[in-house]
PQR file of N, CA, C, O and H, with PARSE charges and radii, in Angstrom:
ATOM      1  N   UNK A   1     -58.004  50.592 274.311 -0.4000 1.5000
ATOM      2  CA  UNK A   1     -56.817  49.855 273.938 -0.0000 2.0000
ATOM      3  C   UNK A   1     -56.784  49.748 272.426  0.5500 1.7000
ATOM      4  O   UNK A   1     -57.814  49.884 271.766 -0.5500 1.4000
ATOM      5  N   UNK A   2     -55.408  49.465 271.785 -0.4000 1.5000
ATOM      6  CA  UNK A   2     -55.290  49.647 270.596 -0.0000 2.0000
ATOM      7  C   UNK A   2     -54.898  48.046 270.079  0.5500 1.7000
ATOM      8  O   UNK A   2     -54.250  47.226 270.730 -0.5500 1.4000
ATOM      9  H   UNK A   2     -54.571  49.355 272.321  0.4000 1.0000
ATOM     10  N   UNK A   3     -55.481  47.861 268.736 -0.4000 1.5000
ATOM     11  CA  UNK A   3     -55.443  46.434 268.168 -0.0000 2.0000
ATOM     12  C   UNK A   3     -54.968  47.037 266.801  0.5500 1.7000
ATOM     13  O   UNK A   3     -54.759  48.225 266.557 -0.5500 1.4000
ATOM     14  H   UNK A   3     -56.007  48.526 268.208  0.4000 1.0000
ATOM     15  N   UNK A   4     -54.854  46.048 266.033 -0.4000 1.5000
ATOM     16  CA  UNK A   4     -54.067  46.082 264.703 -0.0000 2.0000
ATOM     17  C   UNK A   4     -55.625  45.343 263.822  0.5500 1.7000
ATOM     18  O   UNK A   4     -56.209  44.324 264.191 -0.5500 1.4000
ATOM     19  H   UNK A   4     -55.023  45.082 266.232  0.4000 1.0000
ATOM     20  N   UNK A   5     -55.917  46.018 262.889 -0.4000 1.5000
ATOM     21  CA  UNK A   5     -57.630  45.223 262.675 -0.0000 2.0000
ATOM     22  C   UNK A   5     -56.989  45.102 260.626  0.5500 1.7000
ATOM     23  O   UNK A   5     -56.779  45.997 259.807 -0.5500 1.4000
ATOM     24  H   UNK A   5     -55.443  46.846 262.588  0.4000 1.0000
ATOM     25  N   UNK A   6     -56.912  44.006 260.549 -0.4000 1.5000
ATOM     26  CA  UNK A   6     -56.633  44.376 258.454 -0.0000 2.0000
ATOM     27  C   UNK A   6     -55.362  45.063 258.372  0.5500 1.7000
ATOM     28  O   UNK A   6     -54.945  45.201 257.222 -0.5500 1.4000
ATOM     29  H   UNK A   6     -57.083  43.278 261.214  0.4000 1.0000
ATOM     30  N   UNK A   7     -54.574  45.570 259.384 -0.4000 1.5000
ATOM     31  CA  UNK A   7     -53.360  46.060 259.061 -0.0000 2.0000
ATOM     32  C   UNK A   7     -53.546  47.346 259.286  0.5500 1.7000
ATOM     33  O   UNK A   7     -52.646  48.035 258.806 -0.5500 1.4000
ATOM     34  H   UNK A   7     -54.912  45.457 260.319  0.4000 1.0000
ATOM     35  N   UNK A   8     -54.677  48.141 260.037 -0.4000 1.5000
ATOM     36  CA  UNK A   8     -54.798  49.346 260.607 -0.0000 2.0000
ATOM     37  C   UNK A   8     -55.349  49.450 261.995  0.5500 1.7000
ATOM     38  O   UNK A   8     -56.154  48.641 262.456 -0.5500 1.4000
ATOM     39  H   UNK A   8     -55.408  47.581 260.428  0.4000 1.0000
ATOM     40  N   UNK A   9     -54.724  50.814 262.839 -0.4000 1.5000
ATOM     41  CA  UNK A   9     -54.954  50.659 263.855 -0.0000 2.0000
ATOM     42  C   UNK A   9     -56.910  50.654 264.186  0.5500 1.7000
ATOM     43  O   UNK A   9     -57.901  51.009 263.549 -0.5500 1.4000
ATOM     44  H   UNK A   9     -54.070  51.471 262.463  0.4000 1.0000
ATOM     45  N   UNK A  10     -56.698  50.165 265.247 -0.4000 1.5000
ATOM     46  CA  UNK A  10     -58.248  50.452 265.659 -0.0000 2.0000
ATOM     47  C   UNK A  10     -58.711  50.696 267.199  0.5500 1.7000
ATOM     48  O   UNK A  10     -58.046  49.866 267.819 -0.5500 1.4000
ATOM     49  H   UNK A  10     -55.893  49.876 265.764  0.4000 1.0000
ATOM     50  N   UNK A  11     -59.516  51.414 268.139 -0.4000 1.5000
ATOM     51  CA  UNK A  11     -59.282  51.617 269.112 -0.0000 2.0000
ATOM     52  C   UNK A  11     -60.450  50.789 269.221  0.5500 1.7000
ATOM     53  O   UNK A  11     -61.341  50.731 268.373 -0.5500 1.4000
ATOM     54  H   UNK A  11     -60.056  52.088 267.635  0.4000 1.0000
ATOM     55  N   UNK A  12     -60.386  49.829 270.845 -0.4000 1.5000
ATOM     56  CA  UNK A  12     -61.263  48.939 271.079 -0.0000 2.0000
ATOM     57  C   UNK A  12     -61.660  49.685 272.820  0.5500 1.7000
ATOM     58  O   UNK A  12     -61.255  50.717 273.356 -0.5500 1.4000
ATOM     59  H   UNK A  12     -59.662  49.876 271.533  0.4000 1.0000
ATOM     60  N   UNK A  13     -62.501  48.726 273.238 -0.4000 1.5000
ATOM     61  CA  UNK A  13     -62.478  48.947 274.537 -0.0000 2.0000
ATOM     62  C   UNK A  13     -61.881  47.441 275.282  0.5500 1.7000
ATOM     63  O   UNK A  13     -61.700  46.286 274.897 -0.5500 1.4000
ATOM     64  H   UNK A  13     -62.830  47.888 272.803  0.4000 1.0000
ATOM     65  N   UNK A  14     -61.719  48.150 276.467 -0.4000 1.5000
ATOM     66  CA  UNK A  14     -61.503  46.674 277.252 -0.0000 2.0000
ATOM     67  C   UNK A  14     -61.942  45.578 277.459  0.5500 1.7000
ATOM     68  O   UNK A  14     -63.105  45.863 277.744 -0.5500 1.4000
ATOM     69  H   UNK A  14     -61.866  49.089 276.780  0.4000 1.0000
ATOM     70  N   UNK A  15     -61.857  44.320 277.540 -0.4000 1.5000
ATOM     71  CA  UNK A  15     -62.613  43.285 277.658 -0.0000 2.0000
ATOM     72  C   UNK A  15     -63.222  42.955 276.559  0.5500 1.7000
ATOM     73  O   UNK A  15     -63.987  42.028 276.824 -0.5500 1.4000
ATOM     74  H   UNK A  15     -60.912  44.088 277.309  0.4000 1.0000
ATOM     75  N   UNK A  16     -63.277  43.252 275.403 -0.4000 1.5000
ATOM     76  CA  UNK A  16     -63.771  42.806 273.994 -0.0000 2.0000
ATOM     77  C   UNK A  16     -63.661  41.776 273.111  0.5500 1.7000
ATOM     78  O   UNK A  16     -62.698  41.790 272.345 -0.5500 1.4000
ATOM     79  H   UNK A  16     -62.656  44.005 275.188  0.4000 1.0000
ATOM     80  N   UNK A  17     -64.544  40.775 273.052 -0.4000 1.5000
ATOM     81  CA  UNK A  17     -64.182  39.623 272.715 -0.0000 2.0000
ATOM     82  C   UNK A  17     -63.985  39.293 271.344  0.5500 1.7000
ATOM     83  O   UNK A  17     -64.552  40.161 270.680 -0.5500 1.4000
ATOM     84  H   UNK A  17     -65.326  40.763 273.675  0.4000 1.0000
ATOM     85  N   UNK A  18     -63.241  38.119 270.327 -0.4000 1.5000
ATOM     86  CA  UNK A  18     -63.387  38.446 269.098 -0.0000 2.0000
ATOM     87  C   UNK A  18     -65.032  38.589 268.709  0.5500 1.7000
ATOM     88  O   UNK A  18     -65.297  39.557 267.996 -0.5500 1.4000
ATOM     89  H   UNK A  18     -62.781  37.413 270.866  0.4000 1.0000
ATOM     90  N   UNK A  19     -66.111  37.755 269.092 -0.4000 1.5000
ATOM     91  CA  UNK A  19     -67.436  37.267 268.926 -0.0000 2.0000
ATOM     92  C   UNK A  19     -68.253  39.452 268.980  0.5500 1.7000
ATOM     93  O   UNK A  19     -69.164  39.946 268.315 -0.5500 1.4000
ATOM     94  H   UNK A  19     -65.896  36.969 269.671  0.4000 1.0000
ATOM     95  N   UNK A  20     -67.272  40.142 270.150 -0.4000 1.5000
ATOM     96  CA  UNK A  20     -67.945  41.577 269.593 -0.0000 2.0000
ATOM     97  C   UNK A  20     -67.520  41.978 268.816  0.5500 1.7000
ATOM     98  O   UNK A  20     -68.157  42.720 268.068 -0.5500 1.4000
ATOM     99  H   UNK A  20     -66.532  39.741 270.690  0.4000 1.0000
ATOM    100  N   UNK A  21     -66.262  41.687 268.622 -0.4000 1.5000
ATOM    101  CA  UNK A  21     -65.660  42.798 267.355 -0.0000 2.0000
ATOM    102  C   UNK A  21     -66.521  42.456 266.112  0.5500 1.7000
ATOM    103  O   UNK A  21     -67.222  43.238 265.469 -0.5500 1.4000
ATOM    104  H   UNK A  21     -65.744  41.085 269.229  0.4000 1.0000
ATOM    105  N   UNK A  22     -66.353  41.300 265.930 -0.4000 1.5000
ATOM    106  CA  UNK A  22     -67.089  40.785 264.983 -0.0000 2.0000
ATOM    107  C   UNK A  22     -68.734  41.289 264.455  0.5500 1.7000
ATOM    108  O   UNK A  22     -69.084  41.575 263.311 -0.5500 1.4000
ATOM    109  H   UNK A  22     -65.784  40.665 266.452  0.4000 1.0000
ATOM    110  N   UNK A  23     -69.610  41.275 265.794 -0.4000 1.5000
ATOM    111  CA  UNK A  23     -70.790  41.564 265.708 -0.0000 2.0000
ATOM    112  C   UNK A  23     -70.725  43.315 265.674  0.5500 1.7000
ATOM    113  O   UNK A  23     -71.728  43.812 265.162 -0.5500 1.4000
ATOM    114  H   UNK A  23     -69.325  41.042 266.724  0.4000 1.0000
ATOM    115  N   UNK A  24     -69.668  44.307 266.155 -0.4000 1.5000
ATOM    116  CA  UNK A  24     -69.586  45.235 265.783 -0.0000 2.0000
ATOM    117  C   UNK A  24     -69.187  45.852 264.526  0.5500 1.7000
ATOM    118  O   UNK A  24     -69.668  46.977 264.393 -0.5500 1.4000
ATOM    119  H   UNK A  24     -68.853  43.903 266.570  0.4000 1.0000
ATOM    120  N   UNK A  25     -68.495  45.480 263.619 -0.4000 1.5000
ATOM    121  CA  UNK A  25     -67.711  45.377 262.376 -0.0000 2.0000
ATOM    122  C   UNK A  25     -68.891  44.853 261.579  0.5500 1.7000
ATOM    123  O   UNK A  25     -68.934  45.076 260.369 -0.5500 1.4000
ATOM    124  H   UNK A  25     -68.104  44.566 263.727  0.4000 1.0000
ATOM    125  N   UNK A  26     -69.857  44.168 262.191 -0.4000 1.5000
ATOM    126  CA  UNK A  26     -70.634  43.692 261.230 -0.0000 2.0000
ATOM    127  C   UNK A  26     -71.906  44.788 260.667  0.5500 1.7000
ATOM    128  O   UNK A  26     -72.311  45.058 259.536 -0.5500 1.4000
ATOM    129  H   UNK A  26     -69.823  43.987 263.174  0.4000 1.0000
ATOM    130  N   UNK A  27     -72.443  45.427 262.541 -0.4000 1.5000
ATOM    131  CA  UNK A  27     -73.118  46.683 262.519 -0.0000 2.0000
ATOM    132  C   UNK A  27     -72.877  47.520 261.957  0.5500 1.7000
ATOM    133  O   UNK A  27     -73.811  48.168 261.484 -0.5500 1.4000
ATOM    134  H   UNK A  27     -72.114  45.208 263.459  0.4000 1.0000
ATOM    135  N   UNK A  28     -71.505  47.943 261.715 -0.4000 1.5000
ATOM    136  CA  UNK A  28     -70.881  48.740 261.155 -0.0000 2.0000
ATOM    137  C   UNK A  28     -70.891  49.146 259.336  0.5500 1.7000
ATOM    138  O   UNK A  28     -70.835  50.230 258.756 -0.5500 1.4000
ATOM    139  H   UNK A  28     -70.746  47.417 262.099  0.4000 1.0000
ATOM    140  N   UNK A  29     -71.015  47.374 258.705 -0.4000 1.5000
ATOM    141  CA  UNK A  29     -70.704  47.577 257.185 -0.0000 2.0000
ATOM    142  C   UNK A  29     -72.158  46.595 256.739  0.5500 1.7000
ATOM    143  O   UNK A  29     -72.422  46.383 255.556 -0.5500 1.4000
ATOM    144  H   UNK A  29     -71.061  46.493 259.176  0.4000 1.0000
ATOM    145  N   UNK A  30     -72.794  46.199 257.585 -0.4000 1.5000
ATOM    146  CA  UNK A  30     -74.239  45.067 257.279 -0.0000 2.0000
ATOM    147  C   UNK A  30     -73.946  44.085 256.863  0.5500 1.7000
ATOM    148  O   UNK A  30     -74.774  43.339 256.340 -0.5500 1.4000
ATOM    149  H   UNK A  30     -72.579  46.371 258.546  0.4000 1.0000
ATOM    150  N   UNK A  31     -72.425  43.737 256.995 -0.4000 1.5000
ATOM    151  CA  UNK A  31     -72.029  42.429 256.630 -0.0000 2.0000
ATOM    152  C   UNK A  31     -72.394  41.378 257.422  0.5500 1.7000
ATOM    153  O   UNK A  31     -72.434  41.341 258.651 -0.5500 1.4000
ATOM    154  H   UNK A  31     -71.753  44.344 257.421  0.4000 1.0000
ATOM    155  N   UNK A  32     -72.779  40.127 256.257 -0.4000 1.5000
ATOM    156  CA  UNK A  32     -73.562  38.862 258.050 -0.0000 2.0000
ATOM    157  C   UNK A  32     -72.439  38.432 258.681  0.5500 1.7000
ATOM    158  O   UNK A  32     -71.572  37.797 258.080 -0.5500 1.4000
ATOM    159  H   UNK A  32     -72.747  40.156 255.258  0.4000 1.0000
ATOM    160  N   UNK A  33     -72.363  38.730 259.900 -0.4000 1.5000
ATOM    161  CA  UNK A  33     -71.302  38.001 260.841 -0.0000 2.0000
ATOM    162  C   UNK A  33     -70.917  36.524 260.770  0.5500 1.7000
ATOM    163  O   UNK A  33     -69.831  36.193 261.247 -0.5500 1.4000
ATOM    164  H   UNK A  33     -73.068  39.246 260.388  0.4000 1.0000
ATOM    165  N   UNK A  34     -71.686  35.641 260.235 -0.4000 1.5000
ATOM    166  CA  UNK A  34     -71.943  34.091 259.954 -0.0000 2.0000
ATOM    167  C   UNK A  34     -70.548  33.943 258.924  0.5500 1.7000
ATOM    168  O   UNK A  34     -69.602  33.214 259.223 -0.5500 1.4000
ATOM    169  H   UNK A  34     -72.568  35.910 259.848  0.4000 1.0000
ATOM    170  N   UNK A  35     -70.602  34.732 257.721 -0.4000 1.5000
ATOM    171  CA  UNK A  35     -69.588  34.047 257.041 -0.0000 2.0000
ATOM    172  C   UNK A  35     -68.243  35.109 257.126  0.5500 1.7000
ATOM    173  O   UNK A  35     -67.677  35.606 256.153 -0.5500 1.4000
ATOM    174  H   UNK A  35     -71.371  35.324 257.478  0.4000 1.0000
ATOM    175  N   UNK A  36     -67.940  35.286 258.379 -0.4000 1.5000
ATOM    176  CA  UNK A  36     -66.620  35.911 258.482 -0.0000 2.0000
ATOM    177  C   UNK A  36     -65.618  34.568 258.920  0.5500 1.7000
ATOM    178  O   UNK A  36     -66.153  33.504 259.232 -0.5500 1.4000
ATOM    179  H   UNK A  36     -68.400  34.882 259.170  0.4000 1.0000
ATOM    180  N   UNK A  37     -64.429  34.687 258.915 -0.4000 1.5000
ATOM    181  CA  UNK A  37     -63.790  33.938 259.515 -0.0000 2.0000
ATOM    182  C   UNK A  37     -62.505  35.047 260.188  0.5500 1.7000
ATOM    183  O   UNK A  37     -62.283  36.195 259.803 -0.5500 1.4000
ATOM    184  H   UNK A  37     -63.994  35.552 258.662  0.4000 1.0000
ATOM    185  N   UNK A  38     -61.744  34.249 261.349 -0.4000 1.5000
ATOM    186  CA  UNK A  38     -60.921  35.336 261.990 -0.0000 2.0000
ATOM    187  C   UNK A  38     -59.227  34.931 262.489  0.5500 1.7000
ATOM    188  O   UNK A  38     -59.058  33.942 263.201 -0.5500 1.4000
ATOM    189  H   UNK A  38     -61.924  33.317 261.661  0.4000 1.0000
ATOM    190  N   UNK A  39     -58.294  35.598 262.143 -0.4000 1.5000
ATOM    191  CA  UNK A  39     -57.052  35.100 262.770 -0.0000 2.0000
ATOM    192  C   UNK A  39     -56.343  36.318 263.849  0.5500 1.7000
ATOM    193  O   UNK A  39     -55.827  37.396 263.553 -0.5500 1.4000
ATOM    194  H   UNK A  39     -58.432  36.402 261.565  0.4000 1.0000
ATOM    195  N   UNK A  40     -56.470  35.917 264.686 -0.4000 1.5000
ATOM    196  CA  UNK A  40     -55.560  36.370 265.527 -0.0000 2.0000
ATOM    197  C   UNK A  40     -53.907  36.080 265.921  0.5500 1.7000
ATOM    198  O   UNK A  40     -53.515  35.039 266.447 -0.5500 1.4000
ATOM    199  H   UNK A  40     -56.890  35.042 264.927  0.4000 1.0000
ATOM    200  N   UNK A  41     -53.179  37.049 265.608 -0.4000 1.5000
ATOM    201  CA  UNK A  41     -51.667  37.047 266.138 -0.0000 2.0000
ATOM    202  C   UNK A  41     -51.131  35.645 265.151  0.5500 1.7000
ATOM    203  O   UNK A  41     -50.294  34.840 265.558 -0.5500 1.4000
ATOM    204  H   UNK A  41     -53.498  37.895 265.180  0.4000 1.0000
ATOM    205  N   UNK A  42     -51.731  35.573 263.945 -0.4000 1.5000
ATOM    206  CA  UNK A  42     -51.552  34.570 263.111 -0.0000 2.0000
ATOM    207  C   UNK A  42     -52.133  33.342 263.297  0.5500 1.7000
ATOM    208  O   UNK A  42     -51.669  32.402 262.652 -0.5500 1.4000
ATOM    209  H   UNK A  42     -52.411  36.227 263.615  0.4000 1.0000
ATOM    210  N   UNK A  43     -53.025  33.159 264.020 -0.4000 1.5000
ATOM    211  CA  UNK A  43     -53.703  31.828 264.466 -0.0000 2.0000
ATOM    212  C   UNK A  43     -55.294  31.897 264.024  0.5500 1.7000
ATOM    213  O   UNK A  43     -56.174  32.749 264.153 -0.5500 1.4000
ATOM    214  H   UNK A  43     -53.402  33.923 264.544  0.4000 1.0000
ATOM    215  N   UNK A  44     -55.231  30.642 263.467 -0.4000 1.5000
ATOM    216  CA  UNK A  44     -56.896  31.186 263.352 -0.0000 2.0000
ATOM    217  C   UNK A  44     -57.622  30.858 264.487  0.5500 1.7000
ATOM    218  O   UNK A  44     -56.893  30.106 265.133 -0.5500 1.4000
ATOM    219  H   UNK A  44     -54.517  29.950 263.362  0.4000 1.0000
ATOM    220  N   UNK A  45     -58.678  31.022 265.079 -0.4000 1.5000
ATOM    221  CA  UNK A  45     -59.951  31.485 265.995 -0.0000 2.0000
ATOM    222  C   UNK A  45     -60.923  30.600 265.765  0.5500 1.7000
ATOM    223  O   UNK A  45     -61.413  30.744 264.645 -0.5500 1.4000
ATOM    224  H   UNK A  45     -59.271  31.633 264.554  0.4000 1.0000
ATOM    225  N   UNK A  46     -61.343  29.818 266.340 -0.4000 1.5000
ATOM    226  CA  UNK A  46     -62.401  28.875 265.644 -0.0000 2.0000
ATOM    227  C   UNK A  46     -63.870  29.818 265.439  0.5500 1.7000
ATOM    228  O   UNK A  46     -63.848  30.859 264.782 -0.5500 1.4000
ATOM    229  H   UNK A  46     -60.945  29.701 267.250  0.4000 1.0000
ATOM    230  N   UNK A  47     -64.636  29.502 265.838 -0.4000 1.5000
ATOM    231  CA  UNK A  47     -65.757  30.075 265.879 -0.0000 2.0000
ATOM    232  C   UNK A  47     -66.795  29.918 267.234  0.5500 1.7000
ATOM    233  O   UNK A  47     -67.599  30.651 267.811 -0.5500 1.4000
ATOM    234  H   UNK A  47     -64.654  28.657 266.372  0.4000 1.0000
ATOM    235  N   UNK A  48     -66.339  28.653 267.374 -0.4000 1.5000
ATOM    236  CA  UNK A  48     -66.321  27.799 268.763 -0.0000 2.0000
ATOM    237  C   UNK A  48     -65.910  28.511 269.872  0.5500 1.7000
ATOM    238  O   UNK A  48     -66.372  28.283 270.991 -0.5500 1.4000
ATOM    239  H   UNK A  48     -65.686  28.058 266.905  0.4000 1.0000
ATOM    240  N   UNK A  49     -65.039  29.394 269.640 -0.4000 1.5000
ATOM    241  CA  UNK A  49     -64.301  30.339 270.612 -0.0000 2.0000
ATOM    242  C   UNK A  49     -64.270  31.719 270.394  0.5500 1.7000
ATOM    243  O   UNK A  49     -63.567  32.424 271.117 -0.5500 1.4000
ATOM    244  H   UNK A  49     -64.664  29.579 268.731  0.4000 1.0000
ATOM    245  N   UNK A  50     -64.985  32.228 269.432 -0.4000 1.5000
ATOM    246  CA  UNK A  50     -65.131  33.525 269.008 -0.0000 2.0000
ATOM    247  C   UNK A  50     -65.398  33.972 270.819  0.5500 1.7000
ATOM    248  O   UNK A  50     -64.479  34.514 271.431 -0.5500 1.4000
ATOM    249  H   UNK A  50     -65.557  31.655 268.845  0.4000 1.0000
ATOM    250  N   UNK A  51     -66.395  33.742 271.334 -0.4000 1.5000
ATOM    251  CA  UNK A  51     -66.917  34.613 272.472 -0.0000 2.0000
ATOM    252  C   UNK A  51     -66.253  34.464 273.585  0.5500 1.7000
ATOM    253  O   UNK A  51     -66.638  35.155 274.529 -0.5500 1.4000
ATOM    254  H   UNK A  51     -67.142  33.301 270.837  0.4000 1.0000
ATOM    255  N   UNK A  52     -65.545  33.903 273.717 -0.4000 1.5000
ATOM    256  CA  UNK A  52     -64.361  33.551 274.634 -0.0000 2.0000
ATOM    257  C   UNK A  52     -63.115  33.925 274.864  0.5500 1.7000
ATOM    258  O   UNK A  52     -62.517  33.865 275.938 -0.5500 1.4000
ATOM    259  H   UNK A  52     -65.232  33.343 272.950  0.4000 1.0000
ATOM    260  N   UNK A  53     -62.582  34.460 273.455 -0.4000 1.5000
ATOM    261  CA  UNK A  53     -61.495  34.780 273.072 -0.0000 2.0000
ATOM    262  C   UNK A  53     -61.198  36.090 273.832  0.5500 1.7000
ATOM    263  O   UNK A  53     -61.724  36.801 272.977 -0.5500 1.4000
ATOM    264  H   UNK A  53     -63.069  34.509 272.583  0.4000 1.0000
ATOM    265  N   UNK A  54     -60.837  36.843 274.619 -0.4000 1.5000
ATOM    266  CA  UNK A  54     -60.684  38.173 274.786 -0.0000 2.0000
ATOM    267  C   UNK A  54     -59.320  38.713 274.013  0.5500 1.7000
ATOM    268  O   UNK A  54     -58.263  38.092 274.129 -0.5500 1.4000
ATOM    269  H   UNK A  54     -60.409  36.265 275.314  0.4000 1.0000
ATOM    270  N   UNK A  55     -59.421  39.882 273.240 -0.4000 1.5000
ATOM    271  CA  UNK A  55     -58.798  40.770 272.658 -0.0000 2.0000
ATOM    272  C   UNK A  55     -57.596  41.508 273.713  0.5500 1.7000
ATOM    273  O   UNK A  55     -57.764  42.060 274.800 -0.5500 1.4000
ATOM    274  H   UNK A  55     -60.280  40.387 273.146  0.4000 1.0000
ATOM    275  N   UNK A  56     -56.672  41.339 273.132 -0.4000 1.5000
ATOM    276  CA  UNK A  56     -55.440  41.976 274.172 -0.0000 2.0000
ATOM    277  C   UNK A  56     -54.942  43.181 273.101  0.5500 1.7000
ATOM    278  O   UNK A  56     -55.075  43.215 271.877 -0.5500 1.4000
ATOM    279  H   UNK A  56     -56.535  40.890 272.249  0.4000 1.0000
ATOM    280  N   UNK A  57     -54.241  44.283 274.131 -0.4000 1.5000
ATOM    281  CA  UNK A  57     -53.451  45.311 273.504 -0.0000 2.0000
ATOM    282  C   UNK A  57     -52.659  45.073 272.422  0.5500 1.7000
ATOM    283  O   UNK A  57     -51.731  44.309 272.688 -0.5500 1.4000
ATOM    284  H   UNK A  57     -54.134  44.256 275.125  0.4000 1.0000
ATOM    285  N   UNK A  58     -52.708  45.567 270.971 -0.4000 1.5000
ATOM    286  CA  UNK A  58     -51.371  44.820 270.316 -0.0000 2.0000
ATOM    287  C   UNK A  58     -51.725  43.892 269.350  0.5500 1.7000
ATOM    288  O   UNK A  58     -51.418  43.936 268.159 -0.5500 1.4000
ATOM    289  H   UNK A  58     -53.462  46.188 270.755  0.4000 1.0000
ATOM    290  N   UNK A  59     -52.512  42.889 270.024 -0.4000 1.5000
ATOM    291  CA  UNK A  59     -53.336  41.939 268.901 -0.0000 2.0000
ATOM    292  C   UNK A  59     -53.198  42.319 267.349  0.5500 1.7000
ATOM    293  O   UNK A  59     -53.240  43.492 266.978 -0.5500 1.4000
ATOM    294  H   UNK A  59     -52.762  42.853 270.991  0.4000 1.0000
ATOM    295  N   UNK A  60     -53.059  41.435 266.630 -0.4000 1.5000
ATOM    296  CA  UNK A  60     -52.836  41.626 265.445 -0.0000 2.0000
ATOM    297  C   UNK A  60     -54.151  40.549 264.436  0.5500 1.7000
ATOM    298  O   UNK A  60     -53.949  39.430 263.963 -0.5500 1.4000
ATOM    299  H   UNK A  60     -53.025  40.482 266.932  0.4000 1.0000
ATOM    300  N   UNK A  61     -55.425  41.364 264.367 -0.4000 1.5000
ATOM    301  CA  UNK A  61     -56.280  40.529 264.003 -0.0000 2.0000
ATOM    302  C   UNK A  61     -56.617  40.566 262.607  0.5500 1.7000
ATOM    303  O   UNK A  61     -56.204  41.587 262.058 -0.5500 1.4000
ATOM    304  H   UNK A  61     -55.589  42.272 264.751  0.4000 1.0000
ATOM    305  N   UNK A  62     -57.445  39.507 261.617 -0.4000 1.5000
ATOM    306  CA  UNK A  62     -57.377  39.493 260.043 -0.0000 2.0000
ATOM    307  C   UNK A  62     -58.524  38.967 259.979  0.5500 1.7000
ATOM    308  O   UNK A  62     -58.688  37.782 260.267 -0.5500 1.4000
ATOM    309  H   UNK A  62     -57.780  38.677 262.063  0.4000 1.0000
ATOM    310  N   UNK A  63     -59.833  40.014 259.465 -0.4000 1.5000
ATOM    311  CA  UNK A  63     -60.778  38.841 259.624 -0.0000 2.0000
ATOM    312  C   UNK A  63     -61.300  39.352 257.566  0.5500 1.7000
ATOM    313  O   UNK A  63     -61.348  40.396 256.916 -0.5500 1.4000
ATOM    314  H   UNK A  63     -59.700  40.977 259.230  0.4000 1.0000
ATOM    315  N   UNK A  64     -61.544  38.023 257.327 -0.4000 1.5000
ATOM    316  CA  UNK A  64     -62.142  37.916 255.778 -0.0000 2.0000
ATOM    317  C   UNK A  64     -63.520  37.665 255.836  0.5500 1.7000
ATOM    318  O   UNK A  64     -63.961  37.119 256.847 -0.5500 1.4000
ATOM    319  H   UNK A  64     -61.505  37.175 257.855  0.4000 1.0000
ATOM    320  N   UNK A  65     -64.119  37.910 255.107 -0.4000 1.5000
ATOM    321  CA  UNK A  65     -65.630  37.885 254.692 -0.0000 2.0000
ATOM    322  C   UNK A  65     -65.752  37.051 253.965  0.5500 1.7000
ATOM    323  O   UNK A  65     -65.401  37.410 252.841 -0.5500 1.4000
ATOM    324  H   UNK A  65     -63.760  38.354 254.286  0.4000 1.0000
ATOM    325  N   UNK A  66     -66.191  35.749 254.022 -0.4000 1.5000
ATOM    326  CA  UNK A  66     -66.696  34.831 252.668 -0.0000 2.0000
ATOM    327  C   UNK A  66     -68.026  35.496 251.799  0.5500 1.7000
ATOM    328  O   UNK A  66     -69.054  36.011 252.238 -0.5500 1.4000
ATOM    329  H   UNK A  66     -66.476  35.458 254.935  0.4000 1.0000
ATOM    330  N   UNK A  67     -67.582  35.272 250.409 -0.4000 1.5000
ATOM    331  CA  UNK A  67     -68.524  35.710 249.396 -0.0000 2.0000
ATOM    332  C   UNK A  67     -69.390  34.583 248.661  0.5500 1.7000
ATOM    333  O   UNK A  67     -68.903  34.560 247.531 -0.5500 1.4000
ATOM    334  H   UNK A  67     -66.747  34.854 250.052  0.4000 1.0000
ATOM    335  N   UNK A  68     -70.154  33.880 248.697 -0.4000 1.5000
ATOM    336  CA  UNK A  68     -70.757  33.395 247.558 -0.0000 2.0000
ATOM    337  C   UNK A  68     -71.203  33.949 246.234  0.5500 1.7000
ATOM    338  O   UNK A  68     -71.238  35.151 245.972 -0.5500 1.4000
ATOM    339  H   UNK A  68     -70.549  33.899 249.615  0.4000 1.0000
ATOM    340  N   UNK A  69     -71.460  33.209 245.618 -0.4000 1.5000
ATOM    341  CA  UNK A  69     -71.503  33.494 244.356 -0.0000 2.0000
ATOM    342  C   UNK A  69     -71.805  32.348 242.965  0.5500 1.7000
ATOM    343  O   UNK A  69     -71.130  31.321 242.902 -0.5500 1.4000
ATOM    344  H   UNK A  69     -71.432  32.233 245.832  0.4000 1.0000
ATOM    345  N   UNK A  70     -72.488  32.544 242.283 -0.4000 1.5000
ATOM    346  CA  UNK A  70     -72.545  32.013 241.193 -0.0000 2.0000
ATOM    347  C   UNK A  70     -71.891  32.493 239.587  0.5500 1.7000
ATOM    348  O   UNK A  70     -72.081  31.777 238.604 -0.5500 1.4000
ATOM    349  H   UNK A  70     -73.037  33.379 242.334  0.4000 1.0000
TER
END
């Protein structure tokens, strides 16, 4: 199934929760999954519900990376 990920397409599989995308995206760039935050279909996602959330066709998701810094 196809999602909208940053404003490009992305092919997912079925049943994929935000809590995998996340931990996959993370495998993906070694970014820590901890300081992402996520909006779906314009809503934000708590974190509380990351693993719960299931991903639908279409979805339009935005997830940012917090940076620290000095």
């Amino acid at each position: 199934m196809k999602i909208i990920l940053n404003g490009e397409p992305l092919e997912i599989g079925a049943g994929m929760t935000v809590a995998l995308l996340v931990q996959r995206l993370s495998d993906e760039t070694g970014r820590d999954p901890r300081g992402v935050a996520v909006e779906r279909n314009r809503e934000i996602v708590p974190k509380s519900l990351h693993a719960a959330t299931l991903l639908e066709e279409g979805d339009q998701i935005e997830l940012v990376q917090f940076v620290g810094g000095g």
